[in-house]
PALO-57906 format. One record per atom (N, C-alpha, C): x, y, z; residue in one letter. Coordinates in pm, whole numbers, padded with zeros to 5 digits, always signed. Each point is the difference from the previous one (the first is absolute). Example, Ala and Ser with C-alpha at 12.3 -4.5 7.8 and 13.67 -1.06 7.14 Angstrom:
residues 2
+01319-00569+00780A;-00089+00119+00000A;+00090+00120+00000A;-00035+00105-00072S;+00082+00119+00006S;-00077+00109+00073S;
This chain:
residues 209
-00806+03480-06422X;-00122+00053+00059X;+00026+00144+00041X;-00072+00086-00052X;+00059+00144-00020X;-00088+00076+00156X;-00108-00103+00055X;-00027+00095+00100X;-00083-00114+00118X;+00083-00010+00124X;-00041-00078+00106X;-00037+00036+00128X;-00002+00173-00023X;+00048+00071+00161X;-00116+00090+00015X;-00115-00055+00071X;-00120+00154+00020X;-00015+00096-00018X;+00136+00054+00056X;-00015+00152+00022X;+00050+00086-00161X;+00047-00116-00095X;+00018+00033-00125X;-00126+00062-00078X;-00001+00123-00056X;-00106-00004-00063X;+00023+00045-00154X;+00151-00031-00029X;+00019+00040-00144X;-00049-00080-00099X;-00030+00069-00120X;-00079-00113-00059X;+00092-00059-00119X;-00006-00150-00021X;+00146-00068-00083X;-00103-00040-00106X;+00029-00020-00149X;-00052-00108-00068X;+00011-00126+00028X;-00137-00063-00045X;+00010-00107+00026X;-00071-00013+00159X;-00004+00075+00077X;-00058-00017+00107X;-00175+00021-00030X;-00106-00067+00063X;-00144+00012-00043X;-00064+00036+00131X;-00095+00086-00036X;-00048+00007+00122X;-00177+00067-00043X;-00091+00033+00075X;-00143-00056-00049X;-00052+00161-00015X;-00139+00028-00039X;-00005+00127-00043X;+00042+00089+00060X;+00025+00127-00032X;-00019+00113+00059X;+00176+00012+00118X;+00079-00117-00038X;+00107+00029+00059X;-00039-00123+00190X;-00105-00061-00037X;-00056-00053+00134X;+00052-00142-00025X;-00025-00093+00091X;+00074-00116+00015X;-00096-00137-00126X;+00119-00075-00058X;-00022-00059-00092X;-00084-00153+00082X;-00134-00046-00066X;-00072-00076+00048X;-00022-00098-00097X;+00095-00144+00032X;+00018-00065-00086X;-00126-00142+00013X;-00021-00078-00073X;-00062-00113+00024X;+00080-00125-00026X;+00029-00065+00085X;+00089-00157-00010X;-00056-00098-00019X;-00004-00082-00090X;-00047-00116-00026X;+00070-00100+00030X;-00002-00073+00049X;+00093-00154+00061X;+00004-00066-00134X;+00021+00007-00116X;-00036-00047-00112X;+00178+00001-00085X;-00013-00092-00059X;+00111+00076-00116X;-00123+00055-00125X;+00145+00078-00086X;-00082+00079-00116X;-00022-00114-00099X;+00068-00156-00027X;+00037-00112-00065X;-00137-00065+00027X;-00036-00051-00111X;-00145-00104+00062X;+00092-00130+00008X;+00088-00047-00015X;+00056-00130-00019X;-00046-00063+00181X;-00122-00129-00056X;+00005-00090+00169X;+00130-00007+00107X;+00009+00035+00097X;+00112-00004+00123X;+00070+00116+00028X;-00040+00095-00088X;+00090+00134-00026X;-00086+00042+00190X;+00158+00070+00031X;-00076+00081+00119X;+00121+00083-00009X;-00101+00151+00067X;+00082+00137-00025X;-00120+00097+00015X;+00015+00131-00018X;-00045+00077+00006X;-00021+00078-00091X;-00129+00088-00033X;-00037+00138-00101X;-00040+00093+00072X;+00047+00117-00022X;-00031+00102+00046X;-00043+00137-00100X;-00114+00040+00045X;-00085+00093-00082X;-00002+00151+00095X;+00024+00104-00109X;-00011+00139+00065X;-00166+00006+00007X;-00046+00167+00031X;-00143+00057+00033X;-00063-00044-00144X;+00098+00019-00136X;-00075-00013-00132X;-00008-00119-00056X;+00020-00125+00061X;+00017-00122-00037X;+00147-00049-00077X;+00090+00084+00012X;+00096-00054-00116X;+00098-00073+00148X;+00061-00150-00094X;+00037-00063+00034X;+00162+00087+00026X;+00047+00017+00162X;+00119+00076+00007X;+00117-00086+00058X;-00020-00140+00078X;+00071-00069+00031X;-00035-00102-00001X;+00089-00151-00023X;+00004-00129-00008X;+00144-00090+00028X;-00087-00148+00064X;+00093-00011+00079X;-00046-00158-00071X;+00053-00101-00041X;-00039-00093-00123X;+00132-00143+00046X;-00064-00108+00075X;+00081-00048+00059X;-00052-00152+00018X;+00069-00105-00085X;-00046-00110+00014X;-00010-00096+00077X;+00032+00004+00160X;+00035-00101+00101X;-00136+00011+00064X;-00077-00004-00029X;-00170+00006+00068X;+00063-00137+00120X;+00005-00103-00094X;-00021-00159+00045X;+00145-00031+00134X;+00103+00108-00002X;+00099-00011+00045X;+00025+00099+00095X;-00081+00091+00077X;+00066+00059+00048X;+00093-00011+00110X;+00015-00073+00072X;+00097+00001+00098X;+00152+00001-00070X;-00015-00023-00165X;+00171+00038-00030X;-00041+00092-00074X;-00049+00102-00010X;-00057+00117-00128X;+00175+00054-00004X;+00031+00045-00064X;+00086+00049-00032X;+00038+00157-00005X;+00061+00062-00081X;-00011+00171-00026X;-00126+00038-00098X;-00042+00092+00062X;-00160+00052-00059X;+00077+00137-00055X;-00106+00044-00184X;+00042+00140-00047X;-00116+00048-00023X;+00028+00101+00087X;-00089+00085-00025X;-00013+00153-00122X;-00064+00009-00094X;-00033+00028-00122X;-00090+00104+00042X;-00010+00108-00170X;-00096+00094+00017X;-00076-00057-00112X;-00146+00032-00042X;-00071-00037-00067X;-00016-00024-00162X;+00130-00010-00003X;+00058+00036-00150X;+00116-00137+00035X;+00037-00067+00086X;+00079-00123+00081X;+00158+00074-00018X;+00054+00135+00012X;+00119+00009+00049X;+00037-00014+00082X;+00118-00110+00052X;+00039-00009+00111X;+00057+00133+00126X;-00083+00028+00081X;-00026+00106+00095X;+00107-00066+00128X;-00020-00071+00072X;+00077-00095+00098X;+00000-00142+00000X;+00084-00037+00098X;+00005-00169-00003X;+00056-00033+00123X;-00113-00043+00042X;-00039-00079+00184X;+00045-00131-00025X;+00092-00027+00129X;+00076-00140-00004X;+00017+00004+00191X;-00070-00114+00023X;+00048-00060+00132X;+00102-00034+00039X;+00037+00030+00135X;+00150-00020-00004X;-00004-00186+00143X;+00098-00017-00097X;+00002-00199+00009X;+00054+00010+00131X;-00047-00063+00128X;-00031-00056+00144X;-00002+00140+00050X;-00089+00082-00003X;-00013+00081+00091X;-00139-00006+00116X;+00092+00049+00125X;-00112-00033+00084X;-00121+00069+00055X;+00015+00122-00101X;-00152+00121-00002X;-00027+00000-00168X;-00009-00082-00088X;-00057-00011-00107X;+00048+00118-00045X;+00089+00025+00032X;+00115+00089-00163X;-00033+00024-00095X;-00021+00080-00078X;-00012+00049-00161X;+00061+00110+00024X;+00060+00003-00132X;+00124+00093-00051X;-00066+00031-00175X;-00021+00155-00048X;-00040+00064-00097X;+00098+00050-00063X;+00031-00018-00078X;+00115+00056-00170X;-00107+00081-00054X;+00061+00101-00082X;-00062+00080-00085X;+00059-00083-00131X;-00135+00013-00109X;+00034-00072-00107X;-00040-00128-00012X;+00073-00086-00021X;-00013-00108-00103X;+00100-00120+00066X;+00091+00023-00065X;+00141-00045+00039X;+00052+00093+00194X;+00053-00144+00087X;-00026+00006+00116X;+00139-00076+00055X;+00068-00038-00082X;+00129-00095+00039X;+00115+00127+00009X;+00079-00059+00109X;+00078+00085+00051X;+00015+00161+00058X;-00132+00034-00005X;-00037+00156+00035X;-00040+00057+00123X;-00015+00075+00030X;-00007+00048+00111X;-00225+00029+00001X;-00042-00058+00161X;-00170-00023-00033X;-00034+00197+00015X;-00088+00035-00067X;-00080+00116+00061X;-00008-00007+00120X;-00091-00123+00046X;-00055+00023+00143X;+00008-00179+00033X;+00000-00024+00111X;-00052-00127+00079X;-00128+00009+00068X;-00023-00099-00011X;-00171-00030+00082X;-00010-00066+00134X;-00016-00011+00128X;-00044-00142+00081X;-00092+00008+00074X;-00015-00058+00084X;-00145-00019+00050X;+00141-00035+00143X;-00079+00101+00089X;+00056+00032+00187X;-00134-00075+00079X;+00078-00086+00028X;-00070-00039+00160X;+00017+00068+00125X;-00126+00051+00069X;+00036+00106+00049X;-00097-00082+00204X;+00038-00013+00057X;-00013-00067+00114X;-00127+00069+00077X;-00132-00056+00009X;-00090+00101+00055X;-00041+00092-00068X;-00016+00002-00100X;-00009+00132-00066X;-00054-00037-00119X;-00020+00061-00151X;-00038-00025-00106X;+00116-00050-00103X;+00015-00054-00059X;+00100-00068-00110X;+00024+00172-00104X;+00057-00013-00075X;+00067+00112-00085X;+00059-00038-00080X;-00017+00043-00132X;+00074-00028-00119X;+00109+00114-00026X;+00134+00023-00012X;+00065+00092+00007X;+00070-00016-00178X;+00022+00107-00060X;+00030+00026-00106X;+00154+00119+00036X;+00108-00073-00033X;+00156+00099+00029X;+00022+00019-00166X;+00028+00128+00023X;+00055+00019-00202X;+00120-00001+00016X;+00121-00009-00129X;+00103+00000-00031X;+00079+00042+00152X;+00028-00033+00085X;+00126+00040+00078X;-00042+00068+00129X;-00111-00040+00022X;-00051+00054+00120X;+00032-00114+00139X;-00019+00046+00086X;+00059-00046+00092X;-00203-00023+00105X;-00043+00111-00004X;-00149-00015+00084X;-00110-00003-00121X;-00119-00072+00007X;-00093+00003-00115X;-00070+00127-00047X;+00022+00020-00113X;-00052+00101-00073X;-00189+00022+00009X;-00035-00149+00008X;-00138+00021-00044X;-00018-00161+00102X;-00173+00010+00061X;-00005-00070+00084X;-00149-00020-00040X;-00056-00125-00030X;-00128-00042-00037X;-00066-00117+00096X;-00130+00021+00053X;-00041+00032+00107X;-00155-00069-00014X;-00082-00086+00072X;-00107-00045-00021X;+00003-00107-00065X;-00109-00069-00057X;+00003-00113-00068X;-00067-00008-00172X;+00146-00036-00034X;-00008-00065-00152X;-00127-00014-00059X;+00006-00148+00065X;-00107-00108-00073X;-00177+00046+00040X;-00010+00126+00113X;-00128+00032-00022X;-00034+00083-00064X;+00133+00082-00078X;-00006+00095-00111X;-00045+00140+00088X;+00140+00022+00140X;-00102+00115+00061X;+00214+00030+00107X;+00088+00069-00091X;+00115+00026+00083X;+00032+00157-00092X;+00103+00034+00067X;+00069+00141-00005X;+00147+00015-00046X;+00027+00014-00090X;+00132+00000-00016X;+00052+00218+00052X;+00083-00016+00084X;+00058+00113+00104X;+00188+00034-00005X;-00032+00097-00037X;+00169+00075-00020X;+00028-00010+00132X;+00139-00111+00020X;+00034-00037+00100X;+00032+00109+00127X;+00100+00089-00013X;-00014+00152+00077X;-00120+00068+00039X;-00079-00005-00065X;-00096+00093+00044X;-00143-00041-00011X;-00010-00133-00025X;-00104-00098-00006X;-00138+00061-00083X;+00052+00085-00072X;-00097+00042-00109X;-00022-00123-00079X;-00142+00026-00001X;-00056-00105-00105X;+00029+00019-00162X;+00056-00050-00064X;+00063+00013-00127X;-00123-00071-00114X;-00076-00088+00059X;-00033-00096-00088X;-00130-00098+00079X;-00104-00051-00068X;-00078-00059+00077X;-00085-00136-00090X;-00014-00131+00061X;-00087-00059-00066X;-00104-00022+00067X;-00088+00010-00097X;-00160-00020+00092X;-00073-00147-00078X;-00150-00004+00058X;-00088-00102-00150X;-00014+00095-00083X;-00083-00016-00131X;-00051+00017-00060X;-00150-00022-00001X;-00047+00135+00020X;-00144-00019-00020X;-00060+00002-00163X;-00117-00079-00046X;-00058+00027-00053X;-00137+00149-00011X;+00006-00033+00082X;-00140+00114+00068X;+00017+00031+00105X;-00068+00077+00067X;-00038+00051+00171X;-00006-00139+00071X;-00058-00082-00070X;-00041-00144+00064X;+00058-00108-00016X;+00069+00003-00126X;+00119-00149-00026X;+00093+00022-00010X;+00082-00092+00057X;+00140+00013+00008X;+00004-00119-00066X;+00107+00031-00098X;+00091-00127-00097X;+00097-00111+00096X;-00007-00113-00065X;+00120-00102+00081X;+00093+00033+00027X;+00145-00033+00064X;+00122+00081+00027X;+00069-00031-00136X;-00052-00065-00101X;+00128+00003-00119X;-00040+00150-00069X;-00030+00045+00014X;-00055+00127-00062X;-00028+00194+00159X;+00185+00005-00009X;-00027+00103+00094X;+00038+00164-00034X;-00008+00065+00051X;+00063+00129-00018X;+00140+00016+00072X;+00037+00119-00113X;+00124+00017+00071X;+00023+00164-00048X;+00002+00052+00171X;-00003+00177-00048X;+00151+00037+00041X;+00091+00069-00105X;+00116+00061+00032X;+00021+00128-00010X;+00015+00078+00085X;+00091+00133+00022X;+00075+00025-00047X;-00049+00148-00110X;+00098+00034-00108X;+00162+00063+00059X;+00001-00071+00133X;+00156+00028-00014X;+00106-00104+00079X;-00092-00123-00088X;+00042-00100+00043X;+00063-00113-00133X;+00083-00037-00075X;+00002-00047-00103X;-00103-00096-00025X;-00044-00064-00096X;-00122-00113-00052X;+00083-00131-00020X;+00093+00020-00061X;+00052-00113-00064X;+00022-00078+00189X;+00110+00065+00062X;+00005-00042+00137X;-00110-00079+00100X;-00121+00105-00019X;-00065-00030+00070X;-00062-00139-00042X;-00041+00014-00136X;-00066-00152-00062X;+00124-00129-00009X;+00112+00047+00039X;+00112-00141-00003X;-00024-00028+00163X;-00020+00092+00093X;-00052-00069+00116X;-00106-00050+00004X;-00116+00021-00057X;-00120-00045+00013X;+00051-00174-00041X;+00065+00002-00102X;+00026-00142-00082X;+00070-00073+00112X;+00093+00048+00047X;+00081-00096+00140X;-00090-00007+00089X;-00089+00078+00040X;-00117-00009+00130X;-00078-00136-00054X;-00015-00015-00092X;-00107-00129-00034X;+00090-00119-00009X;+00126+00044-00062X;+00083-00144+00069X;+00042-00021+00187X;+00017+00084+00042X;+00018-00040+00136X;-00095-00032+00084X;-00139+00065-00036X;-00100-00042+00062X;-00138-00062-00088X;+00063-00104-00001X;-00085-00131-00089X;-00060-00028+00067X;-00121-00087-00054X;-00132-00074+00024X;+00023-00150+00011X;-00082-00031+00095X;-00013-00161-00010X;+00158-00067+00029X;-00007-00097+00037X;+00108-00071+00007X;+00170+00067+00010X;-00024+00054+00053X;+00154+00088+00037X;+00068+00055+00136X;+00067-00037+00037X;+00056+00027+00181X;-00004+00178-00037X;-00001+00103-00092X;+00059+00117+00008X;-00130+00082+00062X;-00046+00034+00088X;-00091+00110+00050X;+00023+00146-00055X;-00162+00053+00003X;-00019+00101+00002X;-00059+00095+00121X;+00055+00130-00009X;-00009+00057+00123X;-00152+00050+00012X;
């Protein structure tokens, strides 16, 4: 991941970001790109409709053991690979770059902080950090939080609904997601993918903040 730090504003290939040099405004579909019945995962579409990320994952019927999730660009190269980490007691996820994830060292870890009196927090530490890099903030599942460069609590990243019009707003499987061109994409959309596993629907002890 060639760029995770705000105040970065060099520009890398491979990094996307939305016209005019302004922040990239993606649309998420709770969907996989696979029509196959049980498939659950995600598609993600830029401003021009082209399909830029997918996330294609067969444990619909299973999730409480889902396994490692890969996350893909719209063409299905393996981009990262989200894997929960086994008895942890803030819902752990740990991100590999790539494909292959055995024996390597993660990009980043994920967990979810219980925070006493206060609001819950999802904290994101990259490779070797010791305090969280990035701190996401609000709630998931109403399709309405902040993902914030941990130091300086700049907003890096945001999901909202999706409106249809001035007047309709779409269901939450269908939200936006606006990122700051000096914030990597690939990153930001492998958190979005752990945010929907830690803060599940229906039948699950894991809260959202």
């Amino acid at each position: 991941m060639s760029r995770i730090h705000p105040h970065e504003n060099k520009s890398h290939d491979g990094d996307h970001v939305g016209e005019n040099g302004g922040p990239a405004v993606l649309t998420v579909w709770k969907k996989s790109s696979m029509a196959f019945q049980g498939t659950d995962g995600f598609s993600v579409y830029d401003g021009e409709g082209k399909l830029v990320f997918r996330v294609d994952n067969y444990s619909r019927k299973n999730r409480w053991l889902t396994g490692g999730l890969v996350l893909m660009d719209g063409v299905g190269k393996p981009l990262m690979t989200l894997k929960p980490q086994t008895l942890s007691m803030h819902d752990r996820w740990n991100g590999f770059e790539g494909e292959e994830c055995s024996k390597r060292t993660p990009a980043f870890s994920m967990r979810k902080r219980w925070m006493v009196h206060s609001k819950d927090c999802t904290e994101v530490f990259m490779t070797r950090s010791s305090s969280p890099d990035f701190l996401i903030e609000g709630c998931f599942q109403k399709r309405c939080c902040k993902v914030m460069w941990g130091q300086s609590r700049k907003v890096v990243a945001e999901i909202c609904r999706k409106k249809a019009n001035a007047s309709v707003t779409l269901s939450d499987d269908v939200f936006s997601l606006v990122v700051q061109p000096c914030c990597d994409r690939n990153l930001i959309m492998a958190i979005v993918v752990v945010m929907d596993r830690i803060c599940r629907k229906s039948f699950t002890p894991f809260m959202c903040s």
